[in-house]
C-alpha positions in Angstrom: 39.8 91.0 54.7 37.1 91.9 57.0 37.2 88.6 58.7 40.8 88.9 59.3 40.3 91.9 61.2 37.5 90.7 63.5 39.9 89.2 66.5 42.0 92.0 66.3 39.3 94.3 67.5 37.6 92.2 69.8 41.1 91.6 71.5 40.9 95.0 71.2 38.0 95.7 73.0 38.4 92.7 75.4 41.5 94.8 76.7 39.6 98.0 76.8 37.1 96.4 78.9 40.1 94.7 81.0 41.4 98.4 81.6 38.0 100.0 82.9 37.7 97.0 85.2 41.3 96.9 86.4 40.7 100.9 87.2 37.2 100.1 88.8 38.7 98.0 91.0 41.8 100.1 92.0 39.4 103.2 92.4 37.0 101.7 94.8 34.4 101.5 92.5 34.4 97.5 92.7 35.4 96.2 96.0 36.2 93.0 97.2 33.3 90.3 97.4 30.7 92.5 94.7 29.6 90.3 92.3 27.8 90.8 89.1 27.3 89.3 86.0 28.9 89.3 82.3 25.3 91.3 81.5 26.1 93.6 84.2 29.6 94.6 82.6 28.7 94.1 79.2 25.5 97.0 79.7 27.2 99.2 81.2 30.4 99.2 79.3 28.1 99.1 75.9 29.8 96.0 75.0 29.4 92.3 73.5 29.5 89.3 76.4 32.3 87.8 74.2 34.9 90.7 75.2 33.8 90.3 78.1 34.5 86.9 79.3 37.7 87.1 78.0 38.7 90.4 80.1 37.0 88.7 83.2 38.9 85.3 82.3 42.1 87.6 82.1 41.5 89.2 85.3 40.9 85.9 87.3 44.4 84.6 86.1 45.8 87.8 87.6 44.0 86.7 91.0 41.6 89.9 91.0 38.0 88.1 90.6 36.6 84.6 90.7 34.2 82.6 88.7 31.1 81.3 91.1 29.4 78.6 89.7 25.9 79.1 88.5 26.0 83.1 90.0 28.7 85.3 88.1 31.5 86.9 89.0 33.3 88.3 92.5 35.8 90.5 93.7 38.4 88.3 95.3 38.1 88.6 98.4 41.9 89.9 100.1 44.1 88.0 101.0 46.3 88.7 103.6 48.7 86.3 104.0 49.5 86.4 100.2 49.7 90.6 101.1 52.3 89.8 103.4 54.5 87.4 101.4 54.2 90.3 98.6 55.5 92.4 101.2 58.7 90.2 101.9 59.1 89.8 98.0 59.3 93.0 97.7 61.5 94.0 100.1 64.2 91.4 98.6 63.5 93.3 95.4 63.7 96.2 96.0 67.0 95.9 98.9 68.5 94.4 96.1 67.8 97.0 93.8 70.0 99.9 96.0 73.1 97.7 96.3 72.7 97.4 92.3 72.4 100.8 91.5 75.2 102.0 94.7 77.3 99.3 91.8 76.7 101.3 88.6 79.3 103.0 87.2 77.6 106.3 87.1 74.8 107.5 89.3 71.5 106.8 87.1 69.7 109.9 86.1 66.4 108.5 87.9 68.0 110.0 91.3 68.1 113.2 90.5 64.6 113.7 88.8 63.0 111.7 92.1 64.9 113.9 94.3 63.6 117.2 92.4 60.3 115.6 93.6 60.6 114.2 96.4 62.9 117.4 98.3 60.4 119.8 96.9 61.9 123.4 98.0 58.6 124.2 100.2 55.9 122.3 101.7 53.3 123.7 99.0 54.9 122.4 96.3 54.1 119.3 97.3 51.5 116.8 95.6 48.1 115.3 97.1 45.3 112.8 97.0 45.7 110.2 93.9 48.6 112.0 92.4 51.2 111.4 95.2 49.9 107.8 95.2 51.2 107.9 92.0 54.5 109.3 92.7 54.7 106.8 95.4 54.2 103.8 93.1 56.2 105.4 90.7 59.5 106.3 93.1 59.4 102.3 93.8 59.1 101.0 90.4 61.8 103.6 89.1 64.4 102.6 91.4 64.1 98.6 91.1 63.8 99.8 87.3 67.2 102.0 87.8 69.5 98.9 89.0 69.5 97.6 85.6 67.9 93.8 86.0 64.8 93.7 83.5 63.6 90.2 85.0 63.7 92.1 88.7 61.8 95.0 87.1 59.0 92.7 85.8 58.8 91.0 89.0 58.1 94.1 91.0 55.9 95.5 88.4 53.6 92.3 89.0 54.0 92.2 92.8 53.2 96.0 92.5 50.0 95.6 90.8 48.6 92.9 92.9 49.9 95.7 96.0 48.0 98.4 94.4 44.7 98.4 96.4 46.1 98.0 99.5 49.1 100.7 99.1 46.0 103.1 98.1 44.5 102.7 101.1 47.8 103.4 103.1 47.7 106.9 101.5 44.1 108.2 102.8 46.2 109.2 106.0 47.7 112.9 106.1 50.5 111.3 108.4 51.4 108.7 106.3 52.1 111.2 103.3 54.1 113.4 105.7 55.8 110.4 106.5 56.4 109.1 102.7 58.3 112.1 101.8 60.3 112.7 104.5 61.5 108.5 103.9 61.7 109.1 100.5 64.3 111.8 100.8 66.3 110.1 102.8 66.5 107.1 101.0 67.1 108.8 98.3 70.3 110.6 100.6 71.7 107.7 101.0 71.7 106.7 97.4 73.3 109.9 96.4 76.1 109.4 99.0 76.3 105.7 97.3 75.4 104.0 100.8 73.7 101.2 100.0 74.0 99.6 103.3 72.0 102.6 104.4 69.6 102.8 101.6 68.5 99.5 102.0 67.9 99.5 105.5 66.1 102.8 105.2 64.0 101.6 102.5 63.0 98.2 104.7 62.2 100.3 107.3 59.8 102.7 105.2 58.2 99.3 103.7 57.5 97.6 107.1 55.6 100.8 107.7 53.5 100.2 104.9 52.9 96.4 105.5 51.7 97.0 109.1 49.6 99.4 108.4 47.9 97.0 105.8 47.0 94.8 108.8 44.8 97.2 110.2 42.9 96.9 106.6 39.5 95.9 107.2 36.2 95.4 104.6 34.8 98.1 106.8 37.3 100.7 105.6 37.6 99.5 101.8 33.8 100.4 101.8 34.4 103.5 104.0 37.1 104.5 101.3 35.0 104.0 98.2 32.0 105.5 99.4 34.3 108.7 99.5 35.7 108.4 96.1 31.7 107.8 94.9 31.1 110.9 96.5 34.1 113.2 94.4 33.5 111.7 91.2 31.0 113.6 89.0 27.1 112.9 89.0 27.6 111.6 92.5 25.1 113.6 95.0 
């Protein structure tokens, strides 16, 4: 019995370790081109190397790290022409998704609750650092989610993810959090008034302004940003 229960928790622990390194990675705390070992990860995640390789094998299928020969593991490095061809898919997706939902029969409940957050009644009530990043992702994946299509929601979750550290670094700008919920309310306007000619070009609009400001991403920054978020997280001097 005890050997039937051995894979179980080392898949168990192999996605544990998957998680912390996913969230290192998304928080800055691994950037791209770090490298370290299976020893590395496996001391200071008090773990076995087995678990290990197999989150890190996980984690280069998903394009987030590479395998050098002889010398560990790296950070893939970005890349921005697949960052702008994410961009495009997404914009189909998510274009798509506000004709969809303008189609429903009803209005899906997701409209309201995102406009409760979104048109906050005063400028306090709105949120900040990692939590409207949050929102942000979430007011996205919601809406594609909203039209209905499960394959198109899967899709976007993916393109999403591999978006993640990029988008983050959009939101490190006061004006460009200003910006996101004044764009948000009015795409979410339009959806209301069941304009989906509107929406759409709204929400393209509010995208593009994301994807240019991604060119201006350079390693420079990425380092700039996670030396900050060393800095807030406890122990840090």
């Amino acid at each position: 019995m005890a050997e039937s229960g051995a894979p179980t928790q080392r898949e168990s622990m192999a996605d544990r370790i998957y998680q912390a390194l996913k969230e290192d990675i998304f928080e800055f705390r691994l950037i791209p081109g770090d490298k370290f070992s299976e020893s590395d990860i496996a001391q200071r995640l008090s773990a076995s190397r087995t678990p290990v390789r197999e989150a890190l094998y996980r984690l280069e299928r998903e394009g987030y790290v590479d395998v050098l020969f002889r010398s560990g593991w790296q950070i893939r490095q970005l890349d921005f022409k697949q960052i702008e061809d994410l961009y495009d898919l997404r914009i189909t997706l998510e274009r798509a998704a506000m004709h969809k939902i303008c189609r429903l029969d009803k209005p899906p409940p997701a409209l309201r609750l995102l406009n409760d957050i979104w048109n906050p009644d005063a400028p306090s009530e709105r949120a900040f650092g990692s939590t409207v990043r949050a929102l942000d992702e979430s007011f996205h994946c919601e809406l594609v989610a909203a039209a209905g299509n499960d394959e198109m929601t899967q899709i976007h979750q993916r393109i999403t993810d591999r978006l993640r550290i990029v988008r983050r670094l959009d939101f490190t700008r006061p004006d460009r959090i200003d910006a996101t919920y004044r764009e948000h309310a009015e795409i979410l306007q339009a959806l209301i008034a069941n304009n989906p000619g509107e929406a759409a070009e709204k929400m393209t609009a509010h995208i593009r302004t994301s994807q240019e400001a991604v060119k201006g991403i350079s390693l420079e920054r990425i380092r700039e940003v996670s030396q900050q978020h060393r800095r807030r997280e406890p122990g840090c001097p």
